[in-house]
N, C-alpha and C positions, 0 to 999 in steps of 0.2 A: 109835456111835449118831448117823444124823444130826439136824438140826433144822432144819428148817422155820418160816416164818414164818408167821401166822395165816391173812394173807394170802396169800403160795403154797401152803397148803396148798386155802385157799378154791379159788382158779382154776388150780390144778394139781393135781388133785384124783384124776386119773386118774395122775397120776406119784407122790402120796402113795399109793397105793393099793402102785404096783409097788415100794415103796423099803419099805414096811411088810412085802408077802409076802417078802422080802430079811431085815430086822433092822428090829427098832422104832424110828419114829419120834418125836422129841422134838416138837411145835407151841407155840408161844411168842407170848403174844400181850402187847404194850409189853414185852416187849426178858424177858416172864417165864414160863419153862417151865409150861403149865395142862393139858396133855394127853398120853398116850402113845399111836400109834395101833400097833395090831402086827398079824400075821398070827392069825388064828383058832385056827388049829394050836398057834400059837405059846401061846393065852391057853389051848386046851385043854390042853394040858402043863401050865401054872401050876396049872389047877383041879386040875389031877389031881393033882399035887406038896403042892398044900396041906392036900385032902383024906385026903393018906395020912401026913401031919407030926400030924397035929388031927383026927383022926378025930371027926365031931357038931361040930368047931365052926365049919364051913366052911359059908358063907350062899350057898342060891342066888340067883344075880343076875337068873334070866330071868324 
């Protein structure tokens, strides 16, 4: 997983994009991991995995 700075994530923003549809990226802002950016696909998979561990106790986020 790579990691990104706050900062190049800010104005490289278009290459956090293509390094997230890839594998999640870590963003780090004063030197401390506060974000995971990942592909869609990727987060729809998760909802679906949790949904089917926990059936009723999975929250929608939208």
């Amino acid at each position: 997983m790579q990691t990104l700075s706050a900062k190049d994530a800010k104005y490289g923003f278009g290459r956090l994009i293509d390094l997230a549809r890839a594998e999640p990226v870590v963003v780090a802002k004063h030197g401390r991991a506060v974000v995971v950016v990942l592909a869609v696909e990727e987060y729809e998979r998760l909802k679906a995995v949790e949904a089917s561990v926990a059936p009723g106790c999975a929250q929608s986020e939208e």
